[in-house]
N, C-alpha and C positions, 0 to 999 in steps of 0.2 A: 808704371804703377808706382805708387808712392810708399816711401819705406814705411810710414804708418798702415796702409794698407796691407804688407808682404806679414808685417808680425801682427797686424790681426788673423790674417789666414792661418800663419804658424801659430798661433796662439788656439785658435779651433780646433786645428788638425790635430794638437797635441791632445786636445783635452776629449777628441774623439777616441785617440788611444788610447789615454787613460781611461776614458770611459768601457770601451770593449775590453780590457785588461780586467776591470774590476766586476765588468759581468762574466766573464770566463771564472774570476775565482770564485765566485758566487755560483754558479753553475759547476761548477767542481765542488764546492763546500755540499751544497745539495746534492746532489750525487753521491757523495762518498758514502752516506748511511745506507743506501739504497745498497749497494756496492756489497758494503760489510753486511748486511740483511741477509743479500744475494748468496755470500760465502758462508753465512753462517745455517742459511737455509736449506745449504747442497752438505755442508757436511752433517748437520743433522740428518738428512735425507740418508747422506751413507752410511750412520752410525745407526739408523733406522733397518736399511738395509741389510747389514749385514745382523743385526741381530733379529730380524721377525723372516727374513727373505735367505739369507747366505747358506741357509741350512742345506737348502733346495735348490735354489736357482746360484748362475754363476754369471757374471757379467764384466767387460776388459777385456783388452787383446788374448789371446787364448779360451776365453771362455768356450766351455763345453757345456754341452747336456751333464744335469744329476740326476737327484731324486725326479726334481722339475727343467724345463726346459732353460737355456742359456739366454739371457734376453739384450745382450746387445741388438742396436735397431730396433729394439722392439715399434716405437711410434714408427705408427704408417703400415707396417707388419699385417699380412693374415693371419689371424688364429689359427693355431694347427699347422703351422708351416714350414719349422725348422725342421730338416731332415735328421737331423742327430738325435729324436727323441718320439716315444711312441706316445702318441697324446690319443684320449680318450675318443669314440667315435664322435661326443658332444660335442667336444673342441672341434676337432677335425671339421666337421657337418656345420657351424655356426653363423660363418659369412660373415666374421666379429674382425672389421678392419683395427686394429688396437689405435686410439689417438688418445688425447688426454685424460678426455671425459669418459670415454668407454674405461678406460684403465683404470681411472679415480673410481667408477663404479664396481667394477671386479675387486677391485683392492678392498671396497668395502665391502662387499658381500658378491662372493663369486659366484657363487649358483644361481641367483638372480640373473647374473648379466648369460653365464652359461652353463644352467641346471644340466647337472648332470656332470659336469668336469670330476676330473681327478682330485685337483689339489682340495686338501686338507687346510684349511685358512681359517682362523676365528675371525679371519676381517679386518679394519681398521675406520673407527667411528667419527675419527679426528680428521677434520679437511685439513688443518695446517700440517699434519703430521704427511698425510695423503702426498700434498703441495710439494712437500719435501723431498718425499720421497720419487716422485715425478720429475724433481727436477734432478734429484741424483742421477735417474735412468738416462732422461735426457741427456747428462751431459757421457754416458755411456753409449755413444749412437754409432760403435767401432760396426762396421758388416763385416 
């Protein structure tokens, strides 16, 4: 092979690298708002949390039943299921598997999702608040 041939190859192969180099920080520079969204959307969610939910419910290693039930795990959860808390026969009797969207619906108007429950909730009308606060729980998924 001829030496003009070997540094055209080397010449490619570099500029493949530098090409995948510069899509990597491009793909990290995109990402990172996403990232920071992400962080600022979980501790809103906890700053949510503990002010409309903490009163009641307890969630973290340790968590126990209060006034309302302890909602580590919650997502994937049957309603009425934790042994540490005496939940309404409406809860109990529901068949309400908790996922996102059942919860984002209780979260806004509980009785709807299972008339007749316990909890005392004025609701929350806000889906970005909702979002937030979902993804706080989520990232609470201790059993």
């Amino acid at each position: 092979m001829s030496g003009f041939r070997i540094r055209k190859i080397a010449a490619y192969r570099s500029s493949q690298r530098f090409l995948g180099r510069c899509l990597l920080v491009v793909a990290a520079a995109l990402c990172a708002p996403g990232m920071a969204h992400a962080e600022a959307n979980l501790a809103a969610g906890e700053a949510l949390f503990k002010r409309s939910c903490g009163n009641c419910h307890n969630v973290g290693p340790g968590a126990r039943a209060a006034f309302g039930p302890q909602l580590n795990g919650i997502l994937g959860r049957h309603a009425g299921s934790t042994g540490d808390y005496r939940y309404s026969p409406a809860m109990k009797d529901s068949k309400v598997v908790w996922s996102r969207e059942t919860l984002s619906d209780f979260i806004r108007d509980s009785d709807e999702v299972v008339p007749g429950n316990k909890m005392r909730f004025w609701g929350i009308g806000d889906q970005e608040k909702i979002d937030s606060l979902l993804l706080y729980l989520q990232s609470q998924q201790v059993h």
